[in-house]
N, C-alpha and C positions, 0 to 999 in steps of 0.2 A: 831501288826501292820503287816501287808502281806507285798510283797515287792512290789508292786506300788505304794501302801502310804508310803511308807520310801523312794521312790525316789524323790514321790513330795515334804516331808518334807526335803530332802537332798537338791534338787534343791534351795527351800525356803532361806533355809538355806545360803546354796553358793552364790546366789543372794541379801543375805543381808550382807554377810561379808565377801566375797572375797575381794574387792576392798580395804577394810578398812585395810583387815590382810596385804596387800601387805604393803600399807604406815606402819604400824606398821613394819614390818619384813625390809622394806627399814631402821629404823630407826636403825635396832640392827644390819644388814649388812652393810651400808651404800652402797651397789651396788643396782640395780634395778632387776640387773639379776638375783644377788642370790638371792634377795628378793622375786623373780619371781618363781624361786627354790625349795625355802623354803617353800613357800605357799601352793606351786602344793605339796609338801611330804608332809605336814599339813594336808590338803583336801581330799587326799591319806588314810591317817590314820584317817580323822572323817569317811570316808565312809566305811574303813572296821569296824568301831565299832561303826556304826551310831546307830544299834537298841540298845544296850546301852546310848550312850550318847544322844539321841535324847531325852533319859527321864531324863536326869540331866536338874535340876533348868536354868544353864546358860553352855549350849552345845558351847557357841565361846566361854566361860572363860577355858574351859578343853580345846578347838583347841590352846587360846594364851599359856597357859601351854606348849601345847607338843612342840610349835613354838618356846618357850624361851628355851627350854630344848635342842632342835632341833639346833638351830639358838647355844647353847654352847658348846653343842659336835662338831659341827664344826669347830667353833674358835680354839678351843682345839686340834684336828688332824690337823686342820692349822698350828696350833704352833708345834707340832710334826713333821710335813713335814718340815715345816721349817728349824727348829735346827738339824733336820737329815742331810737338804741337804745345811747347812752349815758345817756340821761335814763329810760329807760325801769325802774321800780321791776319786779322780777318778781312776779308776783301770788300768793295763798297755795299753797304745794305746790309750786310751780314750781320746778324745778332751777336753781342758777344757780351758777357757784362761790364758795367759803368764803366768798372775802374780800369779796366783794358784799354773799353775804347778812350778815354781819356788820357792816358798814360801816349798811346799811341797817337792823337791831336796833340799829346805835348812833344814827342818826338818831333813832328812835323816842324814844329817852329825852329828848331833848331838847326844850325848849314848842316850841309851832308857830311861833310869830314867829321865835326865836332857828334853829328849824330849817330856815323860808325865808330869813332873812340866811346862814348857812352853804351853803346850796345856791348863792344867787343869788351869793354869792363865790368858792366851790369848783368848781363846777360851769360855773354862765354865765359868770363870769368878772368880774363886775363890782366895781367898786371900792366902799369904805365909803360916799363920799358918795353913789354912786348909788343903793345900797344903801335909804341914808334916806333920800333922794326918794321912792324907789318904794313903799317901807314908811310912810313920812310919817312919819319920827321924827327925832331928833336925832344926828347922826353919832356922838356919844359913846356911843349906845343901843346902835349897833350895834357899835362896837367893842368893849362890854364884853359883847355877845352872843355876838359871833365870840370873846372870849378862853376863856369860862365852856367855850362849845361845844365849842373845841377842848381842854379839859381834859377835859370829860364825855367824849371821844369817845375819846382818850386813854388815859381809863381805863381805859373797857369794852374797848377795843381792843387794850390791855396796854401801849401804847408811851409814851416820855417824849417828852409835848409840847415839852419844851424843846430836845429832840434834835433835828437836823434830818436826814433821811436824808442819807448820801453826805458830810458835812460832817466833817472828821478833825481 
């Protein structure tokens, strides 16, 4: 195939399943933009491996491939940015609102150990006993880590630990 026949076959191509990849890719983004995005890299990558794939059986089954594949690594560094920039302390001077930087002046007061069990339970998510695995202490260390902590934190913070938000 020379390359003005692989344009027209590329054109062809584009012209019968752009519009379709878009709705499909809207369906796994639910945005129009990214699906708009995700297309255009799609499109991107059949054209540089058009004289390949031009000779596969069904050349949009390999474009929805690389677009699911596409369209998951996405997701995935989304969730990464994410959980970064939920973990992420703002560093001295850094604007960040109140109630962050306050949360984080409250962290401070509290020792390091007891302030890594709080994090690794408020934060990551992890329960007490994993808590003391990970810390190499005894499950009751860290539950009376997590109690003390969430008084310190309480206090500084003005609210009654014993309250639970929303509970009447």
């Amino acid at each position: 195939m020379d390359d003005e026949e692989g344009r027209e076959e590329f054109g062809l191509f584009f012209r019968a399943y752009a519009r379709r990849f878009v709705g499909e890719a809207f369906l796994l983004t639910g945005s129009q933009q990214d699906a708009q995005d995700l297309v255009q890299e799609v499109l991107v990558r059949v054209w540089q491996h058009w004289p390949t794939v031009a000779h596969h059986d069904h050349p949009e089954a390999w474009a929805r491939r690389v677009m699911r594949n596409l369209a998951a690594n996405r997701r995935r560094r989304n969730l990464l940015e994410e959980r970064h920039r939920q973990l992420t302390v703002p560093e001295h001077g850094q604007a960040s609102d109140a109630d962050h930087l306050d949360i984080i002046k409250a962290l401070q007061e509290l020792s390091g150990r007891a302030r890594q069990a709080m994090i690794l339970h408020a934060v990551v998510g992890l329960s007490v006993d994993e808590i003391a695995g990970e810390l190499r202490v005894p499950s009751g260390t860290v539950r009376s880590w997590l109690h003390r902590s969430r008084t310190v934190l309480a206090g500084h913070l003005g609210v009654n630990p014993l309250v639970t938000p929303g509970a009447d």
